[in-house]
C-alpha positions in Angstrom: 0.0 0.0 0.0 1.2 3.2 -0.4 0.4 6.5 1.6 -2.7 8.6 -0.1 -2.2 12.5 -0.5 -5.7 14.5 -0.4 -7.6 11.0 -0.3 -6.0 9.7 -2.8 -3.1 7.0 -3.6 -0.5 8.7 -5.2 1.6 6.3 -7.8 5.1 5.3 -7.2 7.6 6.6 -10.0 7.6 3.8 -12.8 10.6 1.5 -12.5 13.6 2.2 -15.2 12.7 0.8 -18.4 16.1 0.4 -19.7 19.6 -0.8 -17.9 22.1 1.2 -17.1 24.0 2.7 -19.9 27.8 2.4 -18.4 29.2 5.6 -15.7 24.8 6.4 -15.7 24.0 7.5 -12.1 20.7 6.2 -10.9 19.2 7.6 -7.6 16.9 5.6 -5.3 14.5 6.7 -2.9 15.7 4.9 0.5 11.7 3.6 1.8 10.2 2.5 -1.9 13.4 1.8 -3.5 11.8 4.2 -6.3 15.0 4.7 -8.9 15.6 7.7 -11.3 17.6 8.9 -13.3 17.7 12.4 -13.5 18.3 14.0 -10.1 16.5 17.0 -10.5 13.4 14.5 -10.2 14.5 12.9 -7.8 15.5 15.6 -5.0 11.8 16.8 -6.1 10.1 14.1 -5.1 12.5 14.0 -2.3 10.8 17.1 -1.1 7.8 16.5 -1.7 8.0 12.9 0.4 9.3 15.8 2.9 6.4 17.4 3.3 3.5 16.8 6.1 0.7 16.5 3.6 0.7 12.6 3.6 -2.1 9.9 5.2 -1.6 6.3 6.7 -4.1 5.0 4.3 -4.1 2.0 6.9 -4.9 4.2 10.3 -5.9 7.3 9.1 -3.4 9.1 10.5 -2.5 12.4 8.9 0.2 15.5 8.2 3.1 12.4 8.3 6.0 12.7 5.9 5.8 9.9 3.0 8.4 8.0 4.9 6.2 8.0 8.2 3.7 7.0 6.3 4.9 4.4 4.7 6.6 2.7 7.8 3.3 2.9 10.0 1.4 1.2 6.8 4.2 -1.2 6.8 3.8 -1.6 10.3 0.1 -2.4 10.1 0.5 -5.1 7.3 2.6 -6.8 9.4 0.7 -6.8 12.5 -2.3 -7.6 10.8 -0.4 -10.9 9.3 0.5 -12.0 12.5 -2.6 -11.5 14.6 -5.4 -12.3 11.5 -4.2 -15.4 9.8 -5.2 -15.8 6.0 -8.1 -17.7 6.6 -10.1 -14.8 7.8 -9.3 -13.5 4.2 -12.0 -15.1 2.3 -14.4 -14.0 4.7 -14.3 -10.5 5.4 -13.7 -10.5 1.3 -17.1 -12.0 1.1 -18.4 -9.7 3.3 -17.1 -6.2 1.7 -17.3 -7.1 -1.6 -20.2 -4.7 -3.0 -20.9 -4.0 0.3 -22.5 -0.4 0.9 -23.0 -0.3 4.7 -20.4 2.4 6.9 -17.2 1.6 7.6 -18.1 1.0 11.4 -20.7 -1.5 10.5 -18.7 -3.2 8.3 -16.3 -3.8 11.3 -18.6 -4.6 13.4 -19.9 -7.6 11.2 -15.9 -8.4 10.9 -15.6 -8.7 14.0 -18.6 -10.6 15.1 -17.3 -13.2 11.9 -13.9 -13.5 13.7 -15.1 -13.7 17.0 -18.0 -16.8 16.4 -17.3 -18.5 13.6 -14.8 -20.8 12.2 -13.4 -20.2 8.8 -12.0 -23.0 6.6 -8.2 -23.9 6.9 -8.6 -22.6 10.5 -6.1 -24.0 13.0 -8.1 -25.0 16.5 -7.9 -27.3 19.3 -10.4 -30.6 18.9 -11.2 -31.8 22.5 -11.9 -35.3 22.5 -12.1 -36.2 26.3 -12.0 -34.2 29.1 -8.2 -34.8 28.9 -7.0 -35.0 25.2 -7.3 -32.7 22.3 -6.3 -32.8 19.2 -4.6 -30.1 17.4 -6.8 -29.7 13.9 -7.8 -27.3 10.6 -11.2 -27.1 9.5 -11.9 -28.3 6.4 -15.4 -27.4 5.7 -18.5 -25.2 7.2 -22.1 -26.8 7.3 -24.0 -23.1 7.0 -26.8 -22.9 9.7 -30.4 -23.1 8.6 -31.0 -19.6 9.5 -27.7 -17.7 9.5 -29.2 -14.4 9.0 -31.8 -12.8 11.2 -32.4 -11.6 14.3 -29.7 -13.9 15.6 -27.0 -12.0 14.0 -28.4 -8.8 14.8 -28.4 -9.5 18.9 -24.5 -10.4 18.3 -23.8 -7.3 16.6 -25.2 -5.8 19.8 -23.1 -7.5 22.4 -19.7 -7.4 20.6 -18.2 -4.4 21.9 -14.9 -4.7 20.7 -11.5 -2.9 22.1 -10.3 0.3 20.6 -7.1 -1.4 19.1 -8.5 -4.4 18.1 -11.3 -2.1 16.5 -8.7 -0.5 14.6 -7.2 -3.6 13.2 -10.3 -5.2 12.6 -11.0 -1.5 10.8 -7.0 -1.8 8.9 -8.4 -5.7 8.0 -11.4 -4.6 6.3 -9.9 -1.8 4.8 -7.1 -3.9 3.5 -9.5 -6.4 2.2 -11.5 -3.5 0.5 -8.4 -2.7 -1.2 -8.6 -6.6 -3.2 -12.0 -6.2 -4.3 -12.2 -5.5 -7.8 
């Protein structure tokens, strides 16, 4: 992902088309490993990377430099990894895709999916006996008869989720919503 200015992603510099010609300087931007050419573009768009005018398109956070935005982006991506595994990928997909509710909603629903439902590939513990489980991935959901309703809307209710984990449940959905086509 890369940091939006004014709402908006703003596109890397294109990679070099041709290979170096021999003694041809090239310059690269340290944090994208963007590589020019001509310096005159590149200290350019080293000041404009300079500037506070950039947004974590991840958190939301605002007036960063391109770098800081970047690196908390970065950040996120890799915290999301660890604590979402991919198997929560094809769900929350599912669930955005075409979706047209709020943002908040739309986290809400992702986190009640997280929260009470088993997705396939899942890693969990099987208990067999009171004294043995079995460490196991689920291989396939058998949908409730009524998975819609009333049901869903009392869990909604209830769910009350922590600020931080709000906000990566938010950066999941929002990273998800970046896949859809």
């Amino acid at each position: 992902m890369a940091p939006l200015l004014g709402r908006k992603p703003y596109p890397l510099a294109k990679p070099l088309a041709e290979p170096l010609g021999p003694g041809e300087e090239v310059y690269i931007v340290e944090h994208t490993k963007e590589a020019f050419r001509n310096k005159d573009e590149y200290e350019a768009r080293l000041r404009r990377y300079e500037e506070r005018i950039w947004t974590c398109k991840s958190t939301g956070s605002i007036q960063l430099t391109h770098k800081e935005a970047w690196e908390e982006e970065q950040e996120v991506t890799e915290l999301l990894q660890e604590e979402y595994p991919h198997w929560f990928e094809k769900p929350i997909l599912k669930m955005v895709h075409h979706n047209t509710v709020s943002l908040d909603k739309l986290v809400e629903m992702a986190w009640v999916e997280i929260l009470t439902k088993y997705a396939v590939d899942e890693e969990c513990d099987f208990t067999v006996s009171q004294d043995k489980s079995l460490r196991a991935k689920v291989a396939k959901i058998h949908p409730l008869e009524h998975p819609e309703g009333e049901a869903g809307e009392k869990k909604l209710e209830g769910s009350g989720c922590f600020p931080i984990q709000r906000l990566m449940v938010c950066s999941l959905v929002i990273a998800t919503m970046s896949k859809c086509p």
